[in-house]
N, C-alpha and C positions, 0 to 999 in steps of 0.2 A: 145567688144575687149578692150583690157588693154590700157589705153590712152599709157602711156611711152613705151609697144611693141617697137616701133620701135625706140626710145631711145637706151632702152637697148641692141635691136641687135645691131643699130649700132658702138656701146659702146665694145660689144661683138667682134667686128668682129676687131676695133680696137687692142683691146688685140692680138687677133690672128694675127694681122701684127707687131704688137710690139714684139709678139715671136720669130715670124721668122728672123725679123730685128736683133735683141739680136745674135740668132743663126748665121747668116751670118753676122754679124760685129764682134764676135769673132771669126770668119772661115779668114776675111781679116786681122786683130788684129794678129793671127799666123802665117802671113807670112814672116817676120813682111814687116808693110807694111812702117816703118820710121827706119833709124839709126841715131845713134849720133854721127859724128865726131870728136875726140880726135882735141880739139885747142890750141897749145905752150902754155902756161905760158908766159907774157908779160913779158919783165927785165924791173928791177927797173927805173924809171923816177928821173932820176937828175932832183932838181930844186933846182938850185946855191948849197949850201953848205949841204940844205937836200937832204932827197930822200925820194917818195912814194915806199917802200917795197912793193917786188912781195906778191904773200898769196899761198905758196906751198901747206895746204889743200886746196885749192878753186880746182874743176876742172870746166873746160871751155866748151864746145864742140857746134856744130854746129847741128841742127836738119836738119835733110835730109829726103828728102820724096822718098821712091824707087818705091813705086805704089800709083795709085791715087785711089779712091772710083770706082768698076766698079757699071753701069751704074743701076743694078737690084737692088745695096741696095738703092739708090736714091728713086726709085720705091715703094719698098716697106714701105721707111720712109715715102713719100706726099701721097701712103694709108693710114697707122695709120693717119696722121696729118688730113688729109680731112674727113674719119672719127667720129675721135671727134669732128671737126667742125660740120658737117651734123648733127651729134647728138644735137647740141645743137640748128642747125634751127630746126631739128623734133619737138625739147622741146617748142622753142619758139611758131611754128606752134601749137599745143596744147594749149598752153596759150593761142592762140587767139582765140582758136573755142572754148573754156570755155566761153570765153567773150560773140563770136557771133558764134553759130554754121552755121548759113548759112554763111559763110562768105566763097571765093575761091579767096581769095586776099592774094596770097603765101609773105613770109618775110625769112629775116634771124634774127638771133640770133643777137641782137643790138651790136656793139661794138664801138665807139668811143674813138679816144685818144687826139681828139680838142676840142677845148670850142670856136670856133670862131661861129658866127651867124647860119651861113650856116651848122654846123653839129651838132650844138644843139638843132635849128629847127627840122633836119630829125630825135633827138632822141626823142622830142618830139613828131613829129608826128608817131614815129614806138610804144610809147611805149601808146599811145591812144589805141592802139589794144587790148591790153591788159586791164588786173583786175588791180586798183588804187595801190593796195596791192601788184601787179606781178610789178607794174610800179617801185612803191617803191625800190623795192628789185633792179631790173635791173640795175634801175639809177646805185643805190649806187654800182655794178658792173663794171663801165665804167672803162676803164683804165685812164682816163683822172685826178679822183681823186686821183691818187696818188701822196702823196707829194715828191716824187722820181725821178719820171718820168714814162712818159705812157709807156714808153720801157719797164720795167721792169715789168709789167702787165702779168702775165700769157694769160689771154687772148689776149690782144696786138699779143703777140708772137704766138701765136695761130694761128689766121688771116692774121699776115702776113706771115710767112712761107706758109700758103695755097695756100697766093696767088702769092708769088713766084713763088713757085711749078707748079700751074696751068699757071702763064699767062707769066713769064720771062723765069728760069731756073731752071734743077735741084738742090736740095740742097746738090749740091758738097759743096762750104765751110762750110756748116755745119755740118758735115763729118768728113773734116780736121780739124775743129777745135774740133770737140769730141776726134780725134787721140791726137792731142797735149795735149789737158785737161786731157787724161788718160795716156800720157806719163809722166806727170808733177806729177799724183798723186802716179803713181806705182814708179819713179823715187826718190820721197822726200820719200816713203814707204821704197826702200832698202836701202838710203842713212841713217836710222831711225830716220825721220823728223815728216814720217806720225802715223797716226794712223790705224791697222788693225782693 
Protein backbone atom coordinates (compact mmCIF):
# COMPACT_ATOMS: atom_id res chain seq x y z
CA UNK A 1 0.00 0.00 0.00
CA UNK A 2 1.29 3.54 -1.00
CA UNK A 3 2.48 4.96 2.47
CA UNK A 4 0.93 8.79 1.58
CA UNK A 5 -2.67 6.89 0.50
CA UNK A 6 -4.23 8.26 3.18
CA UNK A 7 -2.50 11.56 2.99
CA UNK A 8 -3.60 12.09 -0.18
CA UNK A 9 -7.24 11.21 0.40
CA UNK A 10 -7.48 12.94 3.01
CA UNK A 11 -5.89 15.98 1.11
CA UNK A 12 -8.50 15.05 -1.38
CA UNK A 13 -11.49 15.14 0.35
CA UNK A 14 -10.28 18.48 1.82
CA UNK A 15 -10.46 20.06 -1.63
CA UNK A 16 -13.97 18.70 -2.02
CA UNK A 17 -15.20 20.66 1.31
CA UNK A 18 -13.34 23.57 0.12
CA UNK A 19 -15.50 23.49 -3.08
CA UNK A 20 -18.51 23.25 -1.76
CA UNK A 21 -17.51 25.90 0.97
CA UNK A 22 -16.55 28.35 -2.08
CA UNK A 23 -20.09 27.28 -3.61
CA UNK A 24 -22.16 28.12 -0.55
CA UNK A 25 -20.20 31.19 0.53
CA UNK A 26 -20.99 32.83 -2.70
CA UNK A 27 -24.73 31.53 -2.47
CA UNK A 28 -24.74 33.61 1.13
CA UNK A 29 -22.29 36.57 -0.62
CA UNK A 30 -25.49 37.05 -2.97
CA UNK A 31 -27.79 37.88 -0.68
CA UNK A 32 -26.17 40.15 0.25
CA UNK A 33 -25.59 39.14 3.42
CA UNK A 34 -24.02 43.14 4.68
CA UNK A 35 -24.96 46.89 3.57
CA UNK A 36 -23.21 49.96 3.94
CA UNK A 37 -24.98 52.67 5.55
CA UNK A 38 -24.65 56.29 3.82
CA UNK A 39 -23.09 58.42 7.09
CA UNK A 40 -23.39 62.80 6.92
CA UNK A 41 -20.41 64.18 6.03
CA UNK A 42 -19.17 65.86 9.54
CA UNK A 43 -19.11 70.08 9.27
CA UNK A 44 -16.07 71.63 9.40
CA UNK A 45 -14.50 71.91 13.22
CA UNK A 46 -13.73 75.32 14.25
CA UNK A 47 -10.64 75.66 16.15
CA UNK A 48 -10.36 79.39 17.27
CA UNK A 49 -9.59 81.31 13.91
CA UNK A 50 -8.88 77.95 11.74
CA UNK A 51 -10.98 75.13 10.68
CA UNK A 52 -10.32 71.39 9.94
CA UNK A 53 -12.19 71.38 6.29
CA UNK A 54 -14.97 68.72 5.63
CA UNK A 55 -13.42 66.16 2.45
CA UNK A 56 -16.63 66.18 0.18
CA UNK A 57 -14.83 63.18 -1.93
CA UNK A 58 -14.24 61.13 1.25
CA UNK A 59 -17.66 59.05 1.60
CA UNK A 60 -18.29 57.58 5.20
CA UNK A 61 -20.80 54.76 5.79
CA UNK A 62 -21.44 52.27 8.23
CA UNK A 63 -20.97 48.32 7.68
CA UNK A 64 -24.30 46.58 8.67
CA UNK A 65 -24.65 43.02 8.88
CA UNK A 66 -28.28 41.81 7.61
CA UNK A 67 -27.59 38.02 7.93
CA UNK A 68 -25.28 36.10 10.02
CA UNK A 69 -23.18 32.75 8.49
CA UNK A 70 -26.04 30.01 8.62
CA UNK A 71 -24.93 27.25 10.77
CA UNK A 72 -23.79 24.47 7.47
CA UNK A 73 -21.13 26.86 6.11
CA UNK A 74 -19.50 26.69 9.48
CA UNK A 75 -19.65 22.91 9.03
CA UNK A 76 -18.39 22.54 6.22
CA UNK A 77 -15.33 25.17 6.73
CA UNK A 78 -14.09 22.76 10.37
CA UNK A 79 -14.38 19.79 7.57
CA UNK A 80 -11.86 21.30 5.19
CA UNK A 81 -9.87 22.65 8.16
CA UNK A 82 -9.87 19.15 10.22
CA UNK A 83 -9.07 17.60 7.14
CA UNK A 84 -5.73 19.17 6.35
CA UNK A 85 -4.94 18.85 9.82
CA UNK A 86 -5.66 14.80 9.85
CA UNK A 87 -3.59 14.68 6.90
CA UNK A 88 -0.65 15.92 8.27
CA UNK A 89 -1.03 13.45 11.57
CA UNK A 90 -1.43 10.55 8.70
CA UNK A 91 1.95 12.12 7.27
CA UNK A 92 3.32 12.31 10.61
CA UNK A 93 2.09 8.73 11.62
CA UNK A 94 4.21 7.48 8.45
CA UNK A 95 7.24 9.11 9.64
CA UNK A 96 7.08 7.19 12.52
CA UNK A 97 6.57 3.68 11.29
CA UNK A 98 9.49 4.43 8.77
CA UNK A 99 11.44 4.83 11.96
CA UNK A 100 9.84 1.91 13.99
CA UNK A 101 7.39 -0.14 12.16
CA UNK A 102 6.18 -2.15 15.04
CA UNK A 103 5.35 0.80 16.77
CA UNK A 104 1.08 1.52 17.84
CA UNK A 105 2.01 4.49 19.73
CA UNK A 106 -0.35 6.94 17.67
CA UNK A 107 0.86 11.12 17.56
CA UNK A 108 -0.07 14.21 15.77
CA UNK A 109 1.61 16.22 13.52
CA UNK A 110 4.03 18.41 15.99
CA UNK A 111 3.06 21.96 16.23
CA UNK A 112 4.27 24.18 18.68
CA UNK A 113 4.24 28.03 19.09
CA UNK A 114 6.36 28.19 22.76
CA UNK A 115 9.66 27.83 23.52
CA UNK A 116 9.01 27.70 27.29
CA UNK A 117 10.48 24.14 28.98
CA UNK A 118 7.45 22.35 29.11
CA UNK A 119 6.61 22.39 25.24
CA UNK A 120 10.02 22.10 23.97
CA UNK A 121 10.41 19.07 26.01
CA UNK A 122 7.08 17.48 24.23
CA UNK A 123 8.84 18.68 20.79
CA UNK A 124 11.65 16.90 21.67
CA UNK A 125 10.26 13.99 22.76
CA UNK A 126 7.60 13.72 19.69
CA UNK A 127 10.09 14.34 17.30
CA UNK A 128 12.49 11.12 18.74
CA UNK A 129 9.98 9.21 16.80
CA UNK A 130 11.03 10.08 14.00
CA UNK A 131 14.28 9.91 11.22
CA UNK A 132 17.03 12.59 12.66
CA UNK A 133 16.55 14.06 9.05
CA UNK A 134 12.46 13.99 9.51
CA UNK A 135 13.37 15.64 12.98
CA UNK A 136 15.35 18.22 11.28
CA UNK A 137 12.95 19.30 8.88
CA UNK A 138 10.03 19.38 11.52
CA UNK A 139 11.78 21.38 13.95
CA UNK A 140 12.56 23.94 11.48
CA UNK A 141 8.67 23.85 10.84
CA UNK A 142 7.39 25.09 14.35
CA UNK A 143 5.58 28.13 14.31
CA UNK A 144 7.43 29.21 17.16
CA UNK A 145 10.51 30.23 14.80
CA UNK A 146 9.03 32.95 13.35
CA UNK A 147 10.48 36.22 13.81
CA UNK A 148 6.95 37.63 13.34
CA UNK A 149 5.13 35.89 15.47
CA UNK A 150 3.81 32.27 15.97
CA UNK A 151 0.28 33.72 14.99
CA UNK A 152 1.17 34.24 11.72
CA UNK A 153 2.42 30.64 11.12
CA UNK A 154 0.38 28.89 8.70
CA UNK A 155 0.35 26.01 10.69
CA UNK A 156 -0.40 27.82 14.00
CA UNK A 157 -3.58 28.78 12.27
CA UNK A 158 -4.12 25.58 11.20
CA UNK A 159 -4.45 23.92 14.67
CA UNK A 160 -6.00 26.36 16.18
CA UNK A 161 -9.06 27.05 14.10
CA UNK A 162 -9.40 22.92 14.50
CA UNK A 163 -9.46 23.25 17.70
CA UNK A 164 -11.87 25.83 17.96
CA UNK A 165 -13.97 24.25 15.71
CA UNK A 166 -13.84 21.05 17.71
CA UNK A 167 -13.77 21.91 21.41
CA UNK A 168 -15.26 25.83 21.70
CA UNK A 169 -17.25 27.11 18.81
CA UNK A 170 -18.25 27.32 15.39
CA UNK A 171 -16.04 29.48 13.26
CA UNK A 172 -18.66 32.17 13.01
CA UNK A 173 -16.08 35.16 13.25
CA UNK A 174 -14.27 33.82 10.91
CA UNK A 175 -16.88 34.06 8.41
CA UNK A 176 -17.67 37.60 9.23
CA UNK A 177 -14.50 38.45 9.08
CA UNK A 178 -13.97 36.92 5.44
CA UNK A 179 -17.39 39.03 4.59
CA UNK A 180 -15.81 42.26 5.61
CA UNK A 181 -12.09 41.33 3.95
CA UNK A 182 -14.07 40.77 0.69
CA UNK A 183 -16.18 43.83 1.09
CA UNK A 184 -13.11 45.93 1.54
CA UNK A 185 -11.53 44.41 -1.59
CA UNK A 186 -14.50 44.50 -4.01
CA UNK A 187 -15.28 48.07 -2.43
CA UNK A 188 -11.47 49.67 -3.05
CA UNK A 189 -12.07 47.47 -6.63
CA UNK A 190 -15.06 49.94 -7.75
CA UNK A 191 -13.97 52.87 -6.04
CA UNK A 192 -10.57 52.10 -8.57
CA UNK A 193 -8.19 51.70 -5.79
CA UNK A 194 -7.74 47.93 -6.39
CA UNK A 195 -6.31 45.81 -8.72
CA UNK A 196 -8.43 43.23 -10.98
Amino acid sequence: MDRLASVIAKLDRAKEHLAAFNDEFDAFLALPPYRVVPHPPSPPLEVGEDYVPSFPNLSIGIFRINHEPPMHLNLILGDYIHNVRSALDHLFWQLCLLEDPDTDEFGQFPIFARTDDGSMGRLKGTLKRVHPDAAITLKGMQPHNRRDGFRYAKLWQLARLDNVDKHVTPILTVLREAIVARWRITGARRRGHGKR
